[in-house]
SENU-971985 format. One record per atom (N, C-alpha, C): residue number from 1; residue in three letters; atom name; x, y, z. Coordinates in steps of 0.05 Angstrom, whole numbers, padded with zeros to 5 digits, always signed. Example, Ala and Ser with C-alpha at 12.3 -4.5 7.8 and 13.67 -1.06 7.14 Angstrom:
+-----+-----+----+--------+--------+--------+
:   k :   r :  a :   east :  north :     up :
+-----+-----+----+--------+--------+--------+
:   1 : ALA :  N : +00264 : -00114 : +00156 :
:   1 : ALA : CA : +00246 : -00090 : +00156 :
:   1 : ALA :  C : +00264 : -00066 : +00156 :
:   2 : SER :  N : +00257 : -00045 : +00142 :
:   2 : SER : CA : +00273 : -00021 : +00143 :
:   2 : SER :  C : +00258 : +00001 : +00157 :
+-----+-----+----+--------+--------+--------+
END
This chain:
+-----+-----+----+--------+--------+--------+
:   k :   r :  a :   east :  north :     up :
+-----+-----+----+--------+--------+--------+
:   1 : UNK :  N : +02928 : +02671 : +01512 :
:   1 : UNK : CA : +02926 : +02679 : +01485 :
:   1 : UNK :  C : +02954 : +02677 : +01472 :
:   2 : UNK :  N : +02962 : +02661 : +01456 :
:   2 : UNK : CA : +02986 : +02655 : +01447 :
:   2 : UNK :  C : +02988 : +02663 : +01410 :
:   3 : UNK :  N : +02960 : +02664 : +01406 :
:   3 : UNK : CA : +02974 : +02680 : +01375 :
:   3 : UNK :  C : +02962 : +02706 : +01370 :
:   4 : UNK :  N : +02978 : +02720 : +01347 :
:   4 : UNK : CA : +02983 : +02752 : +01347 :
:   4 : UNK :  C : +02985 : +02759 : +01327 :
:   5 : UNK :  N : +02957 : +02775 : +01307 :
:   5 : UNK : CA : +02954 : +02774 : +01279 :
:   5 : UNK :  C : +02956 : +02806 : +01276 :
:   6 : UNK :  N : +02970 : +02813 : +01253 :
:   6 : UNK : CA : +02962 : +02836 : +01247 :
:   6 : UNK :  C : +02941 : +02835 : +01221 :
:   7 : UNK :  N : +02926 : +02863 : +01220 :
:   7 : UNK : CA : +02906 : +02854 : +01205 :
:   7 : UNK :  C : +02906 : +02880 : +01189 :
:   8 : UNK :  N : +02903 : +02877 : +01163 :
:   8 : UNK : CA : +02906 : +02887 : +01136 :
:   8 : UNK :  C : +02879 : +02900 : +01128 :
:   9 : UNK :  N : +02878 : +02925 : +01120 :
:   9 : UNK : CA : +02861 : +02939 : +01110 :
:   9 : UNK :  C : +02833 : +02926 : +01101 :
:  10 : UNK :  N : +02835 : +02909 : +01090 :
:  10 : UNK : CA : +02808 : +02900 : +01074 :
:  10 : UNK :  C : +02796 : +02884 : +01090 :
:  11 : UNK :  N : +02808 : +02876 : +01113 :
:  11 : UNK : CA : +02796 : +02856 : +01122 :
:  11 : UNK :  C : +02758 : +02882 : +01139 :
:  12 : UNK :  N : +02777 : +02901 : +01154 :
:  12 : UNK : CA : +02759 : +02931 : +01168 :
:  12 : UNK :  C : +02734 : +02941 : +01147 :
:  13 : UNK :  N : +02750 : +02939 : +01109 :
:  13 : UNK : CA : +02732 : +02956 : +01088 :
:  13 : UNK :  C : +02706 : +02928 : +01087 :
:  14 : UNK :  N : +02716 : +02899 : +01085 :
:  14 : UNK : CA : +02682 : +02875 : +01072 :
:  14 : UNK :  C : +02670 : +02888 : +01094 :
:  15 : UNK :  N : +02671 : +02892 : +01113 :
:  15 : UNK : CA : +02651 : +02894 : +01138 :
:  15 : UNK :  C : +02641 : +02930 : +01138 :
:  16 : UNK :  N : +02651 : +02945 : +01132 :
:  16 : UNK : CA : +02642 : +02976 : +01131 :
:  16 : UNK :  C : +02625 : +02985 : +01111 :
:  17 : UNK :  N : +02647 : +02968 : +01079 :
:  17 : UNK : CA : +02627 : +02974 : +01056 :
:  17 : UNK :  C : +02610 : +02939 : +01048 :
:  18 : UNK :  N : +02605 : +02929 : +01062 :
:  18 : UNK : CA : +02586 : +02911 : +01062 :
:  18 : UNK :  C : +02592 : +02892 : +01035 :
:  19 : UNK :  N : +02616 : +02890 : +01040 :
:  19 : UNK : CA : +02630 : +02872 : +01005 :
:  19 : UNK :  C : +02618 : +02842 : +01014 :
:  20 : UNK :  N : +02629 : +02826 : +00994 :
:  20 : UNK : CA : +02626 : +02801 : +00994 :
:  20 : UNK :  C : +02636 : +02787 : +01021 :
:  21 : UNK :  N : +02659 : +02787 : +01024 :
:  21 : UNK : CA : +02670 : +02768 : +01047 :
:  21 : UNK :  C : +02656 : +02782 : +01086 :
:  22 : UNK :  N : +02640 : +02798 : +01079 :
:  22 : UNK : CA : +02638 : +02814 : +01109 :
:  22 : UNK :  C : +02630 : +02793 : +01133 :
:  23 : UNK :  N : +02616 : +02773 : +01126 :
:  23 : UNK : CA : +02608 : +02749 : +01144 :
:  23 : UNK :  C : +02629 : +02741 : +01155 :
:  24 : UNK :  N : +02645 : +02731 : +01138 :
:  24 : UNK : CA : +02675 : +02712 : +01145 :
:  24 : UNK :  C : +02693 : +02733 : +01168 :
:  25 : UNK :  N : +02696 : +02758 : +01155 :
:  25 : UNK : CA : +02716 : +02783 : +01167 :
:  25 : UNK :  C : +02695 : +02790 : +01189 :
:  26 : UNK :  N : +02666 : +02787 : +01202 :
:  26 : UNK : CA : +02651 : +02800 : +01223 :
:  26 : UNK :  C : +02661 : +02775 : +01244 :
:  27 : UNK :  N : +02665 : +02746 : +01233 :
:  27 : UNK : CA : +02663 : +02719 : +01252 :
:  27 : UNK :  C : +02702 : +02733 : +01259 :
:  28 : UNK :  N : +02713 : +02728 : +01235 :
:  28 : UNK : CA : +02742 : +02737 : +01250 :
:  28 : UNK :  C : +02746 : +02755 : +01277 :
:  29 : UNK :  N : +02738 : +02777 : +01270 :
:  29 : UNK : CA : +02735 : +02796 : +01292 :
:  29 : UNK :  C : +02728 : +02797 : +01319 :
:  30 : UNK :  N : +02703 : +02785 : +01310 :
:  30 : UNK : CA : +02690 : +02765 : +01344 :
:  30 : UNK :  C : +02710 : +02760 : +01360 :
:  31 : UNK :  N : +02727 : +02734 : +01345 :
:  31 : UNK : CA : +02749 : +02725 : +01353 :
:  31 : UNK :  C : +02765 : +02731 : +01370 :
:  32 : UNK :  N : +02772 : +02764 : +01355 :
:  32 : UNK : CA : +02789 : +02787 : +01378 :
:  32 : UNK :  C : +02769 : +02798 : +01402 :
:  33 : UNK :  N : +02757 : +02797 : +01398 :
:  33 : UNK : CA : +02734 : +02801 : +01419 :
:  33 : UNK :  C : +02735 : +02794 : +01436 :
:  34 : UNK :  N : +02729 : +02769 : +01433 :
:  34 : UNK : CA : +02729 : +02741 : +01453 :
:  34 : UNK :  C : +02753 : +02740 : +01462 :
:  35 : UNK :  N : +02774 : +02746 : +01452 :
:  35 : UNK : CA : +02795 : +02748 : +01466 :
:  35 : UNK :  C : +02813 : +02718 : +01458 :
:  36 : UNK :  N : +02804 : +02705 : +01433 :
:  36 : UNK : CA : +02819 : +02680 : +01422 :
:  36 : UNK :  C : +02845 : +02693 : +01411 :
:  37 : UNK :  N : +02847 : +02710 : +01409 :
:  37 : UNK : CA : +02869 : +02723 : +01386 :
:  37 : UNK :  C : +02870 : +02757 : +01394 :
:  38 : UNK :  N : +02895 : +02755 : +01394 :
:  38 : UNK : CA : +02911 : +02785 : +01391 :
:  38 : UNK :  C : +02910 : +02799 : +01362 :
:  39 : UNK :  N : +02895 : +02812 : +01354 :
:  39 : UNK : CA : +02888 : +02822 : +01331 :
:  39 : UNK :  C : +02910 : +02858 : +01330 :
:  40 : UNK :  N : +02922 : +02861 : +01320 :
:  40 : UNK : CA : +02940 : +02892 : +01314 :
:  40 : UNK :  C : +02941 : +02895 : +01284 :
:  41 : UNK :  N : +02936 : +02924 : +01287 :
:  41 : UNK : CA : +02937 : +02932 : +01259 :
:  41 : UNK :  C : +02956 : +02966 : +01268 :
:  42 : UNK :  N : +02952 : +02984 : +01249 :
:  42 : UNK : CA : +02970 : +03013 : +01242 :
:  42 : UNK :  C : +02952 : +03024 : +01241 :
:  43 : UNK :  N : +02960 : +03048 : +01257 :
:  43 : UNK : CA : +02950 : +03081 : +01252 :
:  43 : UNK :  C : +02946 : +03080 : +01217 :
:  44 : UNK :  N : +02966 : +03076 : +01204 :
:  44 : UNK : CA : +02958 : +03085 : +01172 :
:  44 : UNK :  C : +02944 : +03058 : +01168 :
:  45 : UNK :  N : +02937 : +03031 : +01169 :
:  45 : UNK : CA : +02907 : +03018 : +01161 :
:  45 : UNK :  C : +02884 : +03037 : +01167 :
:  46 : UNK :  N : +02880 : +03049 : +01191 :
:  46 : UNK : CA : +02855 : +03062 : +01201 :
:  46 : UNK :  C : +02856 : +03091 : +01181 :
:  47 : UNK :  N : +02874 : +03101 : +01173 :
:  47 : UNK : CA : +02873 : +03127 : +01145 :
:  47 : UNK :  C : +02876 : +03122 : +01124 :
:  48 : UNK :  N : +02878 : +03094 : +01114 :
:  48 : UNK : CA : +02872 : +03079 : +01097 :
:  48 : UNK :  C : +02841 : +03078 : +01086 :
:  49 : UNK :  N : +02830 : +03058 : +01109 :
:  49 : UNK : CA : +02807 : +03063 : +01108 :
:  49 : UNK :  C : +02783 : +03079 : +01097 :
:  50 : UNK :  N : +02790 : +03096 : +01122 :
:  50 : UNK : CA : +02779 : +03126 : +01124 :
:  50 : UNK :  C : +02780 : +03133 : +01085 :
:  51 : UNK :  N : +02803 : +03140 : +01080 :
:  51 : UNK : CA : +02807 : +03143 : +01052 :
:  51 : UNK :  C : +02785 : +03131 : +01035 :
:  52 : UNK :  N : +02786 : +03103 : +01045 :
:  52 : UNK : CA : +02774 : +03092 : +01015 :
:  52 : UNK :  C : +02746 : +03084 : +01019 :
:  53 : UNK :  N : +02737 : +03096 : +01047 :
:  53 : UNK : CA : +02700 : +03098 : +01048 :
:  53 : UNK :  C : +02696 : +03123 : +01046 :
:  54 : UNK :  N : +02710 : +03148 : +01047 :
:  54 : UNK : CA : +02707 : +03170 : +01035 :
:  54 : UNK :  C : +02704 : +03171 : +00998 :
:  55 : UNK :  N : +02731 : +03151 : +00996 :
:  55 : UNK : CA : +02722 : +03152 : +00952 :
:  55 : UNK :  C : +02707 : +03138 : +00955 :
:  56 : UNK :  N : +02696 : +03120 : +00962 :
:  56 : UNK : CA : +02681 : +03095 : +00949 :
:  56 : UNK :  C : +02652 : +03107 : +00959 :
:  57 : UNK :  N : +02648 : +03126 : +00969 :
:  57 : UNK : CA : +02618 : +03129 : +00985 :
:  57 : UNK :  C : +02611 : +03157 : +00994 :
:  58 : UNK :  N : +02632 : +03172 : +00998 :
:  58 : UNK : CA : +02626 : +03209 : +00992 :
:  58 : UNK :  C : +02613 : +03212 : +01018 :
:  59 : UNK :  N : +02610 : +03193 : +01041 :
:  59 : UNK : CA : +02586 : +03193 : +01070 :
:  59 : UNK :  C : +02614 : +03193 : +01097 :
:  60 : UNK :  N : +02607 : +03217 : +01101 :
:  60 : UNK : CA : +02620 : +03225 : +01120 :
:  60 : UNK :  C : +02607 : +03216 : +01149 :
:  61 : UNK :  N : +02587 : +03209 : +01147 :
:  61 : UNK : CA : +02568 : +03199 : +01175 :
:  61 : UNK :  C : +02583 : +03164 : +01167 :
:  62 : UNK :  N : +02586 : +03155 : +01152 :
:  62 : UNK : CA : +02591 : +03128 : +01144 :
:  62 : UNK :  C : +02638 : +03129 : +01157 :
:  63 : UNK :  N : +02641 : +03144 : +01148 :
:  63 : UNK : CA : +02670 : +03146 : +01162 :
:  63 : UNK :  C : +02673 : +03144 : +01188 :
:  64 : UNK :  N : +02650 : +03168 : +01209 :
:  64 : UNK : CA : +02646 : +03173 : +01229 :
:  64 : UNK :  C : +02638 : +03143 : +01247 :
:  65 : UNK :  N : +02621 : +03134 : +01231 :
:  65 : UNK : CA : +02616 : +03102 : +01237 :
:  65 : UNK :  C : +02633 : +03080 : +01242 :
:  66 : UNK :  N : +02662 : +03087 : +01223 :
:  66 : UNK : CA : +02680 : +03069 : +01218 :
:  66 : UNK :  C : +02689 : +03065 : +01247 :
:  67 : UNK :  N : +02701 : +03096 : +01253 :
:  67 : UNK : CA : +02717 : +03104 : +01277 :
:  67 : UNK :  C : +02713 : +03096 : +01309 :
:  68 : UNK :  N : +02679 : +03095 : +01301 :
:  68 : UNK : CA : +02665 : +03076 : +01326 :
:  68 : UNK :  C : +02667 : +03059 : +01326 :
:  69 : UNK :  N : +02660 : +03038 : +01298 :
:  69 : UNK : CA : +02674 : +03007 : +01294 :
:  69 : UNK :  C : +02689 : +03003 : +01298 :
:  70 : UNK :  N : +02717 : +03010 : +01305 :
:  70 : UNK : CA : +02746 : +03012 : +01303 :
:  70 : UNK :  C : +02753 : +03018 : +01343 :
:  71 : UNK :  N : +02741 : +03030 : +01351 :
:  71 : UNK : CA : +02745 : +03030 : +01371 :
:  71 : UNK :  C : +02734 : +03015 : +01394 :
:  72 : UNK :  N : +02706 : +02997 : +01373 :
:  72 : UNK : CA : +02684 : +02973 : +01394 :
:  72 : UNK :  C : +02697 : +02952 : +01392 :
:  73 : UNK :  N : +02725 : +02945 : +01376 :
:  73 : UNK : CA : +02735 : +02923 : +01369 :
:  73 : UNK :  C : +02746 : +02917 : +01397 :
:  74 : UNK :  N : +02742 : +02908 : +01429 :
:  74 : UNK : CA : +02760 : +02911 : +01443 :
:  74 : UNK :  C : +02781 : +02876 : +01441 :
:  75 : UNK :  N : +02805 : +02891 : +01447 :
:  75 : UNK : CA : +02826 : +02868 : +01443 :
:  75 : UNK :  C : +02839 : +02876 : +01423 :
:  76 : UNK :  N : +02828 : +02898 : +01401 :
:  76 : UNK : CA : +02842 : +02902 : +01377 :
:  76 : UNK :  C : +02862 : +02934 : +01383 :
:  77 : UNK :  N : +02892 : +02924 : +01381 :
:  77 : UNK : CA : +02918 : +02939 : +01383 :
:  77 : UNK :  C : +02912 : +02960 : +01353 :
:  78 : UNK :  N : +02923 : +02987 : +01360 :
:  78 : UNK : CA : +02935 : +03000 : +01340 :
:  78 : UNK :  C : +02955 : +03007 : +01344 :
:  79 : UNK :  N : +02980 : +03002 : +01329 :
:  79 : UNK : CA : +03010 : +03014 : +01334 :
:  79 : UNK :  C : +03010 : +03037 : +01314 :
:  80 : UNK :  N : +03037 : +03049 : +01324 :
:  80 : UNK : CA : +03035 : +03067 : +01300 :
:  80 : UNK :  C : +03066 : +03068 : +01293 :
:  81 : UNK :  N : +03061 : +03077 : +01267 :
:  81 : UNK : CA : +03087 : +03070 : +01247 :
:  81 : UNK :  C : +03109 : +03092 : +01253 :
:  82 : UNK :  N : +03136 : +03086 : +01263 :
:  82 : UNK : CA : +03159 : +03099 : +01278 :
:  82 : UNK :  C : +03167 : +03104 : +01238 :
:  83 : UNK :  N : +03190 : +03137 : +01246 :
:  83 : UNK : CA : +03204 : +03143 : +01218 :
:  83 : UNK :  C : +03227 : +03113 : +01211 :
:  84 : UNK :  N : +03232 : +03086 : +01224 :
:  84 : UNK : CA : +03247 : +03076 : +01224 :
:  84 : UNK :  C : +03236 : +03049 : +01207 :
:  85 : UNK :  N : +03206 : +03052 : +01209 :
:  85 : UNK : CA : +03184 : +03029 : +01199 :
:  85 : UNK :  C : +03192 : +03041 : +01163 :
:  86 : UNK :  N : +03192 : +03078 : +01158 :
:  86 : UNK : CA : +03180 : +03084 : +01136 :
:  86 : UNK :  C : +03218 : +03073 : +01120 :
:  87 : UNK :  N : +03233 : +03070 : +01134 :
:  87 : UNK : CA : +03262 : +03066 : +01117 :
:  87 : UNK :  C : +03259 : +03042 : +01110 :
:  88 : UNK :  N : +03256 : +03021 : +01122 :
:  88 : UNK : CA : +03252 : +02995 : +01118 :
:  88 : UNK :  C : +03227 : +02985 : +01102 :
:  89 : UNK :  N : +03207 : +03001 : +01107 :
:  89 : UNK : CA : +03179 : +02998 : +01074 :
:  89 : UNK :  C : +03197 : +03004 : +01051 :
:  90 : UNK :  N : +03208 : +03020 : +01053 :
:  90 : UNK : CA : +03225 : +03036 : +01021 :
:  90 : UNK :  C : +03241 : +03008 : +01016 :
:  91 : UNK :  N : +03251 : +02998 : +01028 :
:  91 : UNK : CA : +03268 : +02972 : +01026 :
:  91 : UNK :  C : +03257 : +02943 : +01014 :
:  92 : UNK :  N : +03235 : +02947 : +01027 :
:  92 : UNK : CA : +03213 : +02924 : +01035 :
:  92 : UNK :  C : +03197 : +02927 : +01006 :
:  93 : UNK :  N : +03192 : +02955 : +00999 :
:  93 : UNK : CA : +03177 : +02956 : +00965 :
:  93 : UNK :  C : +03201 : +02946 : +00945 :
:  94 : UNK :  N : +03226 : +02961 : +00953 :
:  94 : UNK : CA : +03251 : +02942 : +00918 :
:  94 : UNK :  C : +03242 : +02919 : +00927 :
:  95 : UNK :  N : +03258 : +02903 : +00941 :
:  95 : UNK : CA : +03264 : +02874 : +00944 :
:  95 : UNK :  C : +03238 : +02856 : +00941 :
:  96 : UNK :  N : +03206 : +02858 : +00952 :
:  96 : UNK : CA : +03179 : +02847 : +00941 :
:  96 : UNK :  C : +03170 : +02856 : +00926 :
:  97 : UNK :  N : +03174 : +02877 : +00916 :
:  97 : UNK : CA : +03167 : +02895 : +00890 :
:  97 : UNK :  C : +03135 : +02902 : +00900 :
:  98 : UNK :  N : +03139 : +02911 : +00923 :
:  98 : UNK : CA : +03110 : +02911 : +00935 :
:  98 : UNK :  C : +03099 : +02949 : +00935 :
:  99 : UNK :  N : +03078 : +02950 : +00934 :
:  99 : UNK : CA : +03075 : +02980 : +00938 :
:  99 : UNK :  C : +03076 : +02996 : +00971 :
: 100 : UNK :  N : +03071 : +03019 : +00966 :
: 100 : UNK : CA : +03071 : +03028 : +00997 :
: 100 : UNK :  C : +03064 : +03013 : +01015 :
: 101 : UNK :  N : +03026 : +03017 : +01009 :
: 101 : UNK : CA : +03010 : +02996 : +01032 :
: 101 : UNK :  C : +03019 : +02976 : +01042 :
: 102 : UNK :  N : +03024 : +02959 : +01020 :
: 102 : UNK : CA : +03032 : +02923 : +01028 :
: 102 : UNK :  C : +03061 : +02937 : +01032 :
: 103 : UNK :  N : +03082 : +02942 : +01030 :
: 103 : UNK : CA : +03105 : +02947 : +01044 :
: 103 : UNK :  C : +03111 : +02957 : +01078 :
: 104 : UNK :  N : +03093 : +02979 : +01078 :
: 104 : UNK : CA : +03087 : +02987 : +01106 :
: 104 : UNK :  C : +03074 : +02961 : +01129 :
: 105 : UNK :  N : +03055 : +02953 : +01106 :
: 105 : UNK : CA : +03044 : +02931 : +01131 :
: 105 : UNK :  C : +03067 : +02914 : +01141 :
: 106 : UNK :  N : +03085 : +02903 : +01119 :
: 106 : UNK : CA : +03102 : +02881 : +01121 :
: 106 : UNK :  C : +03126 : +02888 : +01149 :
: 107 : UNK :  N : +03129 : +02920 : +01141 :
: 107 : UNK : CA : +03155 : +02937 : +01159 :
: 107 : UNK :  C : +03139 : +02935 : +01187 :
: 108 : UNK :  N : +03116 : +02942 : +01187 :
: 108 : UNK : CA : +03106 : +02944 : +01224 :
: 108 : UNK :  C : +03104 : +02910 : +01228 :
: 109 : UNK :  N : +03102 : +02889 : +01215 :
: 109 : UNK : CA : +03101 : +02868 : +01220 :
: 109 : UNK :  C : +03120 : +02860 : +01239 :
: 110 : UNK :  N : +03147 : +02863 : +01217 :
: 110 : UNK : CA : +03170 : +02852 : +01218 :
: 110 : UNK :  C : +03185 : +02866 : +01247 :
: 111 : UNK :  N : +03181 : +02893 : +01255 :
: 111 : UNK : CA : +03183 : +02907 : +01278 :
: 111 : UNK :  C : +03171 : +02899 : +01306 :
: 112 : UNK :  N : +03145 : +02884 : +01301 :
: 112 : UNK : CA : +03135 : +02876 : +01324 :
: 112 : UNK :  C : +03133 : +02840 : +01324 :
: 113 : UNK :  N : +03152 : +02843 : +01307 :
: 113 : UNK : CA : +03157 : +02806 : +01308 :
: 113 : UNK :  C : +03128 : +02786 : +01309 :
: 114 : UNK :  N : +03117 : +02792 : +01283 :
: 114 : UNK : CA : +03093 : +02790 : +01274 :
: 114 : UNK :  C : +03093 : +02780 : +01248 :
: 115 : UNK :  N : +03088 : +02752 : +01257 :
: 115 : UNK : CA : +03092 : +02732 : +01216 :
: 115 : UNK :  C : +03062 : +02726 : +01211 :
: 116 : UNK :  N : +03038 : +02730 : +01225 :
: 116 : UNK : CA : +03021 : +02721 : +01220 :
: 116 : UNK :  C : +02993 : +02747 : +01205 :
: 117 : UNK :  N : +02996 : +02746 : +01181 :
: 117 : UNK : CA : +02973 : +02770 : +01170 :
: 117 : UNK :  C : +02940 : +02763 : +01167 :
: 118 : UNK :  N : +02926 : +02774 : +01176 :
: 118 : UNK : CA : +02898 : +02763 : +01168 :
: 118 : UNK :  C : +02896 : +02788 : +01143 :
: 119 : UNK :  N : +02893 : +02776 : +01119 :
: 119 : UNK : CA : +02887 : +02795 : +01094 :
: 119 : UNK :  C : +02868 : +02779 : +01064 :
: 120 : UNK :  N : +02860 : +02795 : +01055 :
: 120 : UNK : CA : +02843 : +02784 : +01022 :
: 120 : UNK :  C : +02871 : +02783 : +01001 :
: 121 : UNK :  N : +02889 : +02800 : +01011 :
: 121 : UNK : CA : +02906 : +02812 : +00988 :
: 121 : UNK :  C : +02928 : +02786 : +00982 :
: 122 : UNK :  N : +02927 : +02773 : +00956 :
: 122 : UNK : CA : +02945 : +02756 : +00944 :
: 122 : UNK :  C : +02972 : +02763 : +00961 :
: 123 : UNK :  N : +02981 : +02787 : +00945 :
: 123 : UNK : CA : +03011 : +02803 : +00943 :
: 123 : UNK :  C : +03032 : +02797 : +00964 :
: 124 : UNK :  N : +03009 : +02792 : +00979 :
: 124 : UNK : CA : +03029 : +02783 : +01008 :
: 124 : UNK :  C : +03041 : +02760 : +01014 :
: 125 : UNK :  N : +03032 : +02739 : +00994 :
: 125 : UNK : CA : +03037 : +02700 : +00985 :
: 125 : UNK :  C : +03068 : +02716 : +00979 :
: 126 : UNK :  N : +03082 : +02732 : +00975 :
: 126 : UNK : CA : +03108 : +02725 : +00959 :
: 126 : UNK :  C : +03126 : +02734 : +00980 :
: 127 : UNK :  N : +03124 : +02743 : +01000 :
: 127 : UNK : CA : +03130 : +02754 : +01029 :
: 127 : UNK :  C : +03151 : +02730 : +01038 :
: 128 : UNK :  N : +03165 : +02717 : +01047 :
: 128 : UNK : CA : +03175 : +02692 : +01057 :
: 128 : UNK :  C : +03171 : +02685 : +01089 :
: 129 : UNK :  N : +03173 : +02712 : +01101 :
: 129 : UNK : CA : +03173 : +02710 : +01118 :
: 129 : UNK :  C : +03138 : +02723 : +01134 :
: 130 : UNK :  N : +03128 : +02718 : +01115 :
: 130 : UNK : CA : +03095 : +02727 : +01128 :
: 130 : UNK :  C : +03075 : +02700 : +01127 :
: 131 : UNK :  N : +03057 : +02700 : +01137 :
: 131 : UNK : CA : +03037 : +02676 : +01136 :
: 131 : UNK :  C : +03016 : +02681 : +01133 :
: 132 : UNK :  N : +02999 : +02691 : +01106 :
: 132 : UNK : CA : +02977 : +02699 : +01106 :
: 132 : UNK :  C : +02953 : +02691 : +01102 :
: 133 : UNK :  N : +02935 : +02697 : +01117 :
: 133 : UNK : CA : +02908 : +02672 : +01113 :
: 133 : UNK :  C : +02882 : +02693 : +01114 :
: 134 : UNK :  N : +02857 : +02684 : +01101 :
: 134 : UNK : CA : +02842 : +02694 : +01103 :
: 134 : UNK :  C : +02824 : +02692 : +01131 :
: 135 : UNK :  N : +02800 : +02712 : +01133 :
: 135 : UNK : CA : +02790 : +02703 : +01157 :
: 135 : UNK :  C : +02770 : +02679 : +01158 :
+-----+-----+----+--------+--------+--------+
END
């Protein structure tokens, strides 16, 4: 297994809240499954989440769901963000003019020597050093 994606919030929400792209993001996932690909994402993607199928849907049995999805992924890494990730997001937001989220993702990237993002989110095209593709 020679490549090593971290994977961005939205890719977890098409497949939970049943958006448009969930086909494309269920075949990605496989992927990590199967064991084609090293898939890692952050402790704060997974409270991300959580967050925004709590606003978007008020179903706490539907969160509870998430957490099991999240953990059937096998192959799929969660790291978690060191106080040394959150100095370098603060950095990482002036200089891309990026917000928390997409800043944080970019800081645990750049920490685990990680250029490759699977994400929906544009914002991340202005990154230089990231390579983002859909699934």
């Amino acid at each position: 297994m020679d490549q090593i994606v971290f994977i961005d919030a939205n890719i977890f929400l098409e497949i939970i809240l049943k958006d448009k792209k969930n086909e494309e993001c269920k075949k990605f996932l496989k992927r990590i499954i199967d064991g084609e690909i090293l898939g890692i994402t952050s402790d704060f993607i997974v409270f991300t989440c959580l967050l925004q199928i709590q606003h978007k849907t008020k179903d706490l049995n539907k969160m509870k769901d998430f957490i099991i999805f999240i953990n059937s992924i096998f192959g799929l890494k969660i790291m978690r963000s060191s106080l040394s990730n959150l100095i370098k997001t603060i950095n990482f937001m002036q200089e891309y003019k990026l917000d928390f989220d997409d800043a944080l993702v970019i800081s645990c990237m750049r920490s685990n020597n990680i250029n490759k993002l699977i994400s929906l989110d544009k914002d991340f095209d202005k990154v230089r050093f990231i390579k983002r593709e859909e699934p």
